[in-house]
C-alpha positions as CSV (number, residue, x, y, z in Angstrom):
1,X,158.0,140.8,105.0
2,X,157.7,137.3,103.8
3,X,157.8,135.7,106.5
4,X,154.9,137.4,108.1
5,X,153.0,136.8,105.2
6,X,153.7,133.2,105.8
7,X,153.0,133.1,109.0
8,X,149.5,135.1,108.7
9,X,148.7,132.1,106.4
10,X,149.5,129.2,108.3
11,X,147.7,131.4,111.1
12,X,144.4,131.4,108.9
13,X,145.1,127.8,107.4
14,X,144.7,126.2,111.1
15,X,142.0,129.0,111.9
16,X,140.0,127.0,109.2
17,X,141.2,123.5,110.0
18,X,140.0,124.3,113.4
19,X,136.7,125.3,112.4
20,X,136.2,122.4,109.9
21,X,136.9,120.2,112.5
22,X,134.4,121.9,115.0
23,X,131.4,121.6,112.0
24,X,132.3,118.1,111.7
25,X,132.0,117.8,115.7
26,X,128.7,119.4,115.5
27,X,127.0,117.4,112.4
28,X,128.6,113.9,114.4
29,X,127.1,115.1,117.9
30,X,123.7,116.2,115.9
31,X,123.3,113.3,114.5
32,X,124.4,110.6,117.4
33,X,121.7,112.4,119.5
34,X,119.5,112.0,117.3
35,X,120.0,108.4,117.1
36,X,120.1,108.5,120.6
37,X,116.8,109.7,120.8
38,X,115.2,107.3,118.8
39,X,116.9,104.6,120.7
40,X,115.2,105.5,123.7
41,X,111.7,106.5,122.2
42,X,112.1,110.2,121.6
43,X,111.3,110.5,118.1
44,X,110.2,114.8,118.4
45,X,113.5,115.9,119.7
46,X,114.8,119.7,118.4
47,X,118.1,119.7,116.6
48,X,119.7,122.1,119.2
49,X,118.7,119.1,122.0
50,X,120.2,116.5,120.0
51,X,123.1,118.3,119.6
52,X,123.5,119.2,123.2
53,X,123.2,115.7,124.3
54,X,125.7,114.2,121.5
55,X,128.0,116.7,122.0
56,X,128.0,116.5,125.9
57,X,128.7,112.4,125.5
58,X,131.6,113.0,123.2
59,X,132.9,115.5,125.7
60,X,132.7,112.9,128.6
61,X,134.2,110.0,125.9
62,X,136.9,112.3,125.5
63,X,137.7,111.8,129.5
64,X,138.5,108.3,129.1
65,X,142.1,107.6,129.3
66,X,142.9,105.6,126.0
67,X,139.8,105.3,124.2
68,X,138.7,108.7,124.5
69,X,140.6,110.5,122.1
70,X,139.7,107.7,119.7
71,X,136.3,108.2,120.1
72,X,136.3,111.8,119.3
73,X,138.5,111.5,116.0
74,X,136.5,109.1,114.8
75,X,134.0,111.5,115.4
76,X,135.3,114.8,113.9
77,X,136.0,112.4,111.0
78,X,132.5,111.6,110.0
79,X,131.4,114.9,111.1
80,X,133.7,116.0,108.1
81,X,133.4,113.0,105.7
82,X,129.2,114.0,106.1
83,X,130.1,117.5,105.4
84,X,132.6,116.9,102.1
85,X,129.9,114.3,101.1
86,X,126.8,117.0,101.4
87,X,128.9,119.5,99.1
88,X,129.9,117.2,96.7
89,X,126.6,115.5,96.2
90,X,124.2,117.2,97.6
91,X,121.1,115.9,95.8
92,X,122.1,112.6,97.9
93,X,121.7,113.9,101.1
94,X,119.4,112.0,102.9
């Protein structure tokens, strides 16, 4: 009995790390398409549009052989570093 309980735990406990790590994707891929966007002149550019197009470029960084997996952790990273940031001061969010 204990060690089901365990394991339904651990179970939920990378359940959440997983979906942690997919917000942090998002809010990185949000915002580098937004950036994107401005770089090229598009400064009215919905949310859900800037998120497609960051999150599609992550997607094909994560293809490259060496760099790509790089590329995305650094990613998820900030995505989450934003996200800890925005709860623990949120009257700095900008």
């Amino acid at each position: 009995l204990k060690t089901k309980a365990l394991a339904l735990l651990g179970l939920l406990a990378l359940a959440a790390g997983l979906g942690i790590a997919g917000l942090g994707m998002a809010i990185s891929a949000l915002r580098f398409g937004q950036k994107l966007a401005r770089a090229v002149g598009m400064d009215n550019i919905a949310p859900l549009e800037a998120a497609s197009v960051g999150l599609s470029l992550f997607l094909l960084a994560a293809i490259l052989p060496f760099l790509g997996w790089l590329a995305v952790f650094v990613a998820i990273s900030s995505g989450m570093g934003a996200m800890l940031e925005a709860i623990i001061r949120p009257d700095k969010i900008a």
